[in-house]
C-alpha positions in Angstrom: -8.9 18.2 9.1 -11.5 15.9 7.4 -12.3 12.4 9.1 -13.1 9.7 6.8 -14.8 6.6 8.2 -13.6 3.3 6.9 -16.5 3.0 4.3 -15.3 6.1 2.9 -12.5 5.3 2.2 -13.1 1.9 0.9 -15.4 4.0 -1.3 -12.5 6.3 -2.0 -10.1 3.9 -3.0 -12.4 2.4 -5.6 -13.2 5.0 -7.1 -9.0 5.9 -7.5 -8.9 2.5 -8.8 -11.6 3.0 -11.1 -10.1 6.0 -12.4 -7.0 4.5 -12.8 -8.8 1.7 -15.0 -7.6 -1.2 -12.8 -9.9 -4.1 -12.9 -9.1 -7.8 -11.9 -6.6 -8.3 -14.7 -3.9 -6.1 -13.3 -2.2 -5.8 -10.4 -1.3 -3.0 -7.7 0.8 -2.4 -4.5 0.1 -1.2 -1.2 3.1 0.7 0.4 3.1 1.1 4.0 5.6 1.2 7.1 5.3 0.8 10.7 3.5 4.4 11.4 0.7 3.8 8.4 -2.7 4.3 9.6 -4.4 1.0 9.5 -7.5 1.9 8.7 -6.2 3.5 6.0 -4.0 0.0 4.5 -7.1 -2.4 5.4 -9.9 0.3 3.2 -7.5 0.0 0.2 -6.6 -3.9 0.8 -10.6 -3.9 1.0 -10.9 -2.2 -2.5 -8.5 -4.6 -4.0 -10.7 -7.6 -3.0 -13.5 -5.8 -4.2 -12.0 -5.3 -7.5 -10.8 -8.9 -7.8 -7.4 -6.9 -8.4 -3.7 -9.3 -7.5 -2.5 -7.1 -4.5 0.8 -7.1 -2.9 1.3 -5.6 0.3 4.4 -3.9 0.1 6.4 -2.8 4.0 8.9 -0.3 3.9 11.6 -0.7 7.0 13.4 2.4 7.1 17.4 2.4 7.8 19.2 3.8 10.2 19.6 7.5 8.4 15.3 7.4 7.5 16.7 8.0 4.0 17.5 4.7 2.5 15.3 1.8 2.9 17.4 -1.6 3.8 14.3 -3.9 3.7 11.7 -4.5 2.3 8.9 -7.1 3.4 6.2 -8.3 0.8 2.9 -10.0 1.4 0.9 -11.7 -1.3 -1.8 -14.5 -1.0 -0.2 -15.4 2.7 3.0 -15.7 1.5 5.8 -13.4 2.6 9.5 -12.3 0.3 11.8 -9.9 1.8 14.2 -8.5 0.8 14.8 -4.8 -1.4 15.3 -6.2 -4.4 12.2 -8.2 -4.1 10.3 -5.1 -3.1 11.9 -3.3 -5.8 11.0 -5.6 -8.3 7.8 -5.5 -7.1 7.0 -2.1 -7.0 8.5 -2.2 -11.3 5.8 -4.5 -11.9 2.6 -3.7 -11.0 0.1 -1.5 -12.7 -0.3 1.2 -9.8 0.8 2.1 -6.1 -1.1 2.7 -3.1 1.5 4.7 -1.1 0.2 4.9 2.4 4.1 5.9 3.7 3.9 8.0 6.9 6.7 9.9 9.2 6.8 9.6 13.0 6.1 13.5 12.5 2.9 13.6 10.2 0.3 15.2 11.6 2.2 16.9 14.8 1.8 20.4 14.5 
């Protein structure tokens, strides 16, 4: 397994964005739920300031079957929506998604 420090990845995700052709005219999502690694949401929420890029952080709580999601919570400029169709609608309208969705089983062996 490969360990990135923070600054790597902050690195990293700039670069994907970059790549991607997202500058501070567009606008991007960060999806994460309860077992994201942090360091792995705050590098990419770092790139986005970086970039100048409109960011919305976008939580995923998972329903009682872990297939279907029945919320969704969503962060932007200090301000927080919930609700899945807000998520949803979300999601439709930015230019690109960070997907930083883990399992309770990622990375057991």
């Amino acid at each position: 397994m490969i360990v990135l420090q923070k600054k790597e990845l902050v690195e990293l995700f700039k670069r994907g964005l970059g790549l991607s052709n997202v500058d501070s005219s567009k606008s991007i999502a960060i999806l994460k739920n309860v077992y994201s690694d942090p360091v792995i949401v705050n590098a990419a929420i770092e790139a986005a300031e970086f970039i100048g890029v409109n960011f919305y952080i976008v939580e995923v709580i998972e329903g009682v079957d872990n297939v279907h999601y029945e919320n969704m919570i969503v962060y932007n400029n200090g301000q927080v929506l919930n609700g899945y169709n807000i998520g949803q609608s979300t999601l439709e309208s930015v230019d690109l998604v960070f997907e930083t969705l883990e399992s309770a089983t990622d990375g057991i062996n």
